[in-house]
C-alpha positions as CSV (number, residue, x, y, z in Angstrom):
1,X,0.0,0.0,0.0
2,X,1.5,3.3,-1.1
3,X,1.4,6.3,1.2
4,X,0.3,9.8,-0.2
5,X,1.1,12.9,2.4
6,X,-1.7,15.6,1.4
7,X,-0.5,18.9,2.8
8,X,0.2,22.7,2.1
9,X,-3.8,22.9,1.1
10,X,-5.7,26.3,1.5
11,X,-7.3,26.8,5.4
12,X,-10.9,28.0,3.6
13,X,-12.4,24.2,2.5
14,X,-14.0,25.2,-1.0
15,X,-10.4,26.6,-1.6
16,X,-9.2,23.0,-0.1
17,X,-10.9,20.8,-1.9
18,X,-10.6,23.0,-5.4
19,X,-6.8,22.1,-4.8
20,X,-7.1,18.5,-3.7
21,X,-9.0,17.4,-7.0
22,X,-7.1,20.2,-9.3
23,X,-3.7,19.7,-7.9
24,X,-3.3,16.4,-5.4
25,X,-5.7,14.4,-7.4
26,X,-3.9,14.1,-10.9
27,X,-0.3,13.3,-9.1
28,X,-1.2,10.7,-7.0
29,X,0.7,7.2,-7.3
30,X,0.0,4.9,-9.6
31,X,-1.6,1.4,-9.4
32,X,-0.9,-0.1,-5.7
33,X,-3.4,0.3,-3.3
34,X,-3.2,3.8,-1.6
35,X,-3.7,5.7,2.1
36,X,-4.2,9.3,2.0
37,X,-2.7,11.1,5.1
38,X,-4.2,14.6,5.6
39,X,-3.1,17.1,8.3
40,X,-5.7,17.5,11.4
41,X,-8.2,20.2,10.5
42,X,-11.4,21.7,11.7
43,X,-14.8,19.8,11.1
44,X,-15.3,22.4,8.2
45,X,-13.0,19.8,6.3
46,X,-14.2,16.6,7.4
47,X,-17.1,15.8,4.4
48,X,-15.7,17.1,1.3
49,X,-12.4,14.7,2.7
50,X,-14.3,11.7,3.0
51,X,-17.0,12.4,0.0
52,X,-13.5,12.8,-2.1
53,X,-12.1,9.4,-0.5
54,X,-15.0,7.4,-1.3
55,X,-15.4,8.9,-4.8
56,X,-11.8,7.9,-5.6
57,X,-12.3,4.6,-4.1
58,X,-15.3,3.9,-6.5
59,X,-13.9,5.6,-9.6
60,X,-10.5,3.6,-8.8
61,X,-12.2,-0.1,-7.7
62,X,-11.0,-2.7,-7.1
63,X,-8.0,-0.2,-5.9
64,X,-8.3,-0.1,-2.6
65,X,-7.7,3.7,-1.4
66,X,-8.9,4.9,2.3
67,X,-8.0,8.0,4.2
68,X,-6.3,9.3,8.1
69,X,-5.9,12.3,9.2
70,X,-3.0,12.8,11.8
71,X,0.5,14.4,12.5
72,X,1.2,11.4,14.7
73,X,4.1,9.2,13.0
74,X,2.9,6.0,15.1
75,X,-0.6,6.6,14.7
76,X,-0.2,6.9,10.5
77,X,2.3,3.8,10.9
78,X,-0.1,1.4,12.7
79,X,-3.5,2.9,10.1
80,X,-0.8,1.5,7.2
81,X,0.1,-1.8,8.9
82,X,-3.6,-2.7,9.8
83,X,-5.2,-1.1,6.6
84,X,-2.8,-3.2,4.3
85,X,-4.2,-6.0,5.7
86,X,-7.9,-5.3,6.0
87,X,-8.7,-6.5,1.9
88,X,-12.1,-5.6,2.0
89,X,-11.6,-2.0,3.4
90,X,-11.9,0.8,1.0
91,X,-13.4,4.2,0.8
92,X,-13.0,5.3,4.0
93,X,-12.0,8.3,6.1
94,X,-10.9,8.0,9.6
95,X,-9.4,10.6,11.8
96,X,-6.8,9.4,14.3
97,X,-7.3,10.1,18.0
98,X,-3.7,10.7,19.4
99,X,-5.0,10.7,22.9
100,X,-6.0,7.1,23.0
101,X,-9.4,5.6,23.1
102,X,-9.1,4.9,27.1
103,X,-9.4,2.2,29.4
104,X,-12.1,-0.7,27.4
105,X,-14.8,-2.0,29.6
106,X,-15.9,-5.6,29.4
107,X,-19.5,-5.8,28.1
108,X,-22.3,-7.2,30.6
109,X,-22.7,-11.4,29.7
């Protein structure tokens, strides 16, 4: 799975996502399944990212291409490691939480 940094894009999101399918969209990699890293944003972002990730995983099938958004090196390592395994996963946009998902309780039996 190849790994495409998206970065330097406008703070306004119609100026964003003019860029993204203008500029980003045309030099992505080639033929190998892809993750999109974005930089953390404000909500304003959040669905012209994922309507653009699941347009390009549809217009790109069976290509598998899926989305983060962090700044956390760890965090976009372990997304790669899992989502290069996950076969069936495409199309999707998933912001990283850095701060951990906290202690998991044991559902009732």
């Amino acid at each position: 799975m190849d790994l495409a940094r998206i970065a330097d894009l406008p703070l306004e999101p119609l100026a964003a996502a003019a860029r993204f399918h203008g500029a980003v969209v045309p030099a992505l990699p080639g033929d190998a399944d892809l993750l999109l890293v974005f930089a953390p944003s404000d909500h304003t972002h959040r669905e012209w990212r994922a309507a653009a990730v699941a347009a390009l995983a549809r217009a790109h099938a069976p290509r598998r291409i899926n989305a983060v958004v962090s700044d956390n090196e760890a965090g976009i390592a372990s997304a790669l490691t899992y989502l290069s395994g996950a076969d069936g996963l495409t199309g999707q946009y998933l912001p990283l939480d850095d701060a951990g998902a906290g202690t998991v309780l044991p559902s009732a039996a």
